[in-house]
C-alpha positions as CSV (number, residue, x, y, z in Angstrom):
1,X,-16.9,-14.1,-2.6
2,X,-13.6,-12.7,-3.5
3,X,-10.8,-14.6,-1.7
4,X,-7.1,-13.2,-1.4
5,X,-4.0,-16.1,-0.4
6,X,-1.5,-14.3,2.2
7,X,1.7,-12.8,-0.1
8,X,4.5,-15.1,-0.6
9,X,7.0,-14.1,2.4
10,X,10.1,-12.4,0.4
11,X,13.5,-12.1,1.3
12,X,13.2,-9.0,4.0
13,X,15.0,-6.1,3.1
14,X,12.9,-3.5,1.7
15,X,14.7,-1.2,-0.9
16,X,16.1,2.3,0.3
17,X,14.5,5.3,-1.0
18,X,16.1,6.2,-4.5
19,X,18.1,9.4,-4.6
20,X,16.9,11.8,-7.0
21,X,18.6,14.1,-9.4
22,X,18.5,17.3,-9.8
23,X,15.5,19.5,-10.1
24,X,13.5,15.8,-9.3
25,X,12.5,14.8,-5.7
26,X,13.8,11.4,-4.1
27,X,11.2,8.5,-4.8
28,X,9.8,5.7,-2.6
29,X,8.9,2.3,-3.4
30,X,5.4,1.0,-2.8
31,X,6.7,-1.7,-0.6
32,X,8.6,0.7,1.4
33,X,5.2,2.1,2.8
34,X,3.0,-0.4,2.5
35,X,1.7,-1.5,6.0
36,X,-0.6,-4.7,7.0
37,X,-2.7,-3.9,10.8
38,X,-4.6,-6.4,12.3
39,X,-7.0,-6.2,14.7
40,X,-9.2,-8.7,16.8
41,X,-13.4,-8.0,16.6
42,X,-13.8,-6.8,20.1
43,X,-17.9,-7.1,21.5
44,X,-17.7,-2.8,21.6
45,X,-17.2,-3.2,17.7
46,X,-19.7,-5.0,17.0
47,X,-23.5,-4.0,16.2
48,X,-27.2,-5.0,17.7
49,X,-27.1,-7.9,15.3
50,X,-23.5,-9.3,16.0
51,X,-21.6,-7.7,12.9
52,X,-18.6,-5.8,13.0
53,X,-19.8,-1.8,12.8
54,X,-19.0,-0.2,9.7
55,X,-18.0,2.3,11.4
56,X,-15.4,0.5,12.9
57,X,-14.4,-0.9,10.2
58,X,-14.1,2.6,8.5
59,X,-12.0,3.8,11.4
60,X,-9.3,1.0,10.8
61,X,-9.4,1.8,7.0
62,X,-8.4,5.6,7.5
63,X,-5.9,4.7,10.6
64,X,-4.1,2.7,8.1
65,X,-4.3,4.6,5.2
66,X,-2.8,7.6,7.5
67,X,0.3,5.2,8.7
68,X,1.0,4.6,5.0
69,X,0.5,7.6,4.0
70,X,2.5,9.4,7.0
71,X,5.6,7.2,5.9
72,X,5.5,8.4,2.6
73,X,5.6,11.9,3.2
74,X,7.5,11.9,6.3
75,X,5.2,13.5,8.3
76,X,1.6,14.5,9.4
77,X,-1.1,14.1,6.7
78,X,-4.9,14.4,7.1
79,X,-8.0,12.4,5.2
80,X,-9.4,14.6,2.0
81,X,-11.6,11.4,0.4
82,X,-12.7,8.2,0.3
83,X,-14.1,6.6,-2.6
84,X,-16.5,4.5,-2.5
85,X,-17.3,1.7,0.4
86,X,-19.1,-1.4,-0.1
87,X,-18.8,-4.2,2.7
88,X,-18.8,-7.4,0.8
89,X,-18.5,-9.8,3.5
90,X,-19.2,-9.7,7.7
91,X,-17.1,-9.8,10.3
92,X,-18.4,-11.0,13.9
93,X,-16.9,-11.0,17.3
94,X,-13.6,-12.5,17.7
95,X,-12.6,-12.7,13.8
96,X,-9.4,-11.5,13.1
97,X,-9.3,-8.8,10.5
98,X,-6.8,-7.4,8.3
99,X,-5.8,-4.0,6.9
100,X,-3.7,-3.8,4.4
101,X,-2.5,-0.4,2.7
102,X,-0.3,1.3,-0.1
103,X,0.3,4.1,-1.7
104,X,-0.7,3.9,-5.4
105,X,-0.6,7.6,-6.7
106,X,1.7,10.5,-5.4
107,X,0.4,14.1,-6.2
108,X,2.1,17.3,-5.3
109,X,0.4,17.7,-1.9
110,X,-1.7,14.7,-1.8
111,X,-1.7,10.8,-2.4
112,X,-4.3,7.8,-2.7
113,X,-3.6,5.0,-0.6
114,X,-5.3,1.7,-1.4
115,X,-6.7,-0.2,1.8
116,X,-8.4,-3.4,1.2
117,X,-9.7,-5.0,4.2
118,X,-10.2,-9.0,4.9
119,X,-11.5,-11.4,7.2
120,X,-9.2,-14.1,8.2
121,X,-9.7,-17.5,8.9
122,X,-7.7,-18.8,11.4
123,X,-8.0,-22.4,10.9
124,X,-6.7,-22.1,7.2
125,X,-5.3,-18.6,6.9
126,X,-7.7,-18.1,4.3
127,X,-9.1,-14.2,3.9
128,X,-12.1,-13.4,2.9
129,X,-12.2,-9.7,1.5
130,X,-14.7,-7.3,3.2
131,X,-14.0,-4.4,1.7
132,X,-11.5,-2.0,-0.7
133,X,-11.3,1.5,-0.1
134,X,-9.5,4.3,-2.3
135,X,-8.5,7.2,0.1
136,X,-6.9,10.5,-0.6
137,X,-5.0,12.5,2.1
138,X,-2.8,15.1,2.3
139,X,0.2,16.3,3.3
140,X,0.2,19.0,5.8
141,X,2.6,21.7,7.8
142,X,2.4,22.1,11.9
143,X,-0.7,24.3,10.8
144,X,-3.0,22.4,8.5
145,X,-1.9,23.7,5.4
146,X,-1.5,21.4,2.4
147,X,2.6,21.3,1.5
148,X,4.6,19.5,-0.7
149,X,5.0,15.8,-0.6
150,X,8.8,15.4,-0.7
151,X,8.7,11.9,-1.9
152,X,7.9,10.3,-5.5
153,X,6.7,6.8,-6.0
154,X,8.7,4.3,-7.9
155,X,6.9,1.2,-8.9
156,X,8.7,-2.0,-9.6
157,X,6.2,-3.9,-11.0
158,X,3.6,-4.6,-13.4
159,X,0.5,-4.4,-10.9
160,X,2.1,-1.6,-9.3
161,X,1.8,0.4,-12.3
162,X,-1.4,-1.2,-13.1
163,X,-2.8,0.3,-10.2
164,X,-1.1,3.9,-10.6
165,X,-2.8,4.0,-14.1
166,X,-6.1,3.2,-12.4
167,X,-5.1,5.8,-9.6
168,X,-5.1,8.4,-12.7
169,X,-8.2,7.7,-13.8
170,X,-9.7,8.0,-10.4
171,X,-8.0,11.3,-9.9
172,X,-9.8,12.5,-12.9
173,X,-13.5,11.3,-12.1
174,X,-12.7,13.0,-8.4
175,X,-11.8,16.3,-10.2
176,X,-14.9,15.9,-12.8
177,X,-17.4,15.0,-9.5
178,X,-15.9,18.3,-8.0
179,X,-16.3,20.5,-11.4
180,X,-20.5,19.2,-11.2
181,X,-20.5,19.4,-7.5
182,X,-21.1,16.1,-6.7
């Protein structure tokens, strides 16, 4: 079982959104978006056999991929794609779960938002990982129609563009999947 240790607390501020220059648009830091929900196992999400749904589980995966993802762009976005879900680990009533999303890849219209999703123990603080989701949503105008996302992403670290790199490669197996209509 894959475990993840709560992140280090840093120092608070979270950096400004770096001014562009000409011709380029304004970028946003990873951390600047990133959001954490967490949400109690309630006995309406869980199934006949005591398990958190997967459904519900889903749900809380796009709601916080859409927060992070809203942020970003500054405004409404909608859910294109979601890569592959596997549910590693179980969740029953009255476990506390964790969401936590970022944006690792900026499009022109679109972005992926990483959501991996944990199980936490309360007597330790220990998290187990249930699950890690790739999503892809878009940005979109009053009427549904994809526009321009009006904000770069600037990584500041190592893992950051660790995971942008991987974020390239899964744009490209999406676009090959599409080009064999899978």
């Amino acid at each position: 079982m894959e475990k993840d240790a709560r992140p280090e607390a840093t120092s608070g501020a979270v950096p400004a959104t770096v001014p562009a220059p000409a011709g380029q648009r304004a970028e946003k830091t990873v951390a600047e978006t990133a959001a954490e929900v967490t949400h109690t196992v309630l006995y309406q999400d869980i199934n006949g056999v005591g398990r958190l749904y997967g459904g519900r589980l889903m749900e809380w995966i796009d709601e916080a991929a859409a927060i992070v993802a809203r942020r970003h762009c500054g405004g409404s976005v909608t859910t294109a794609c979601i890569d592959q879900l596997q549910f590693r680990h179980p969740a029953y009533r009255n476990d506390i779960v964790d969401v936590v999303a970022r944006v690792t890849y900026v499009g022109n219209t679109s972005l992926e938002v990483r959501v991996d999703s944990y199980v936490e123990d309360v007597r330790d603080g220990s998290r187990e990982k249930i699950n890690r989701a790739f999503l892809t949503l878009v940005h979109v105008d009053e009427l549904g129609r994809p526009r321009p996302v009006p904000y770069g992403l600037r990584m500041l670290t190592d893992e950051e563009r660790s995971e942008h790199d991987d974020a390239l490669k899964r744009l490209e197996l999406r676009k090959l999947r599409r080009e064999e209509h899978y």
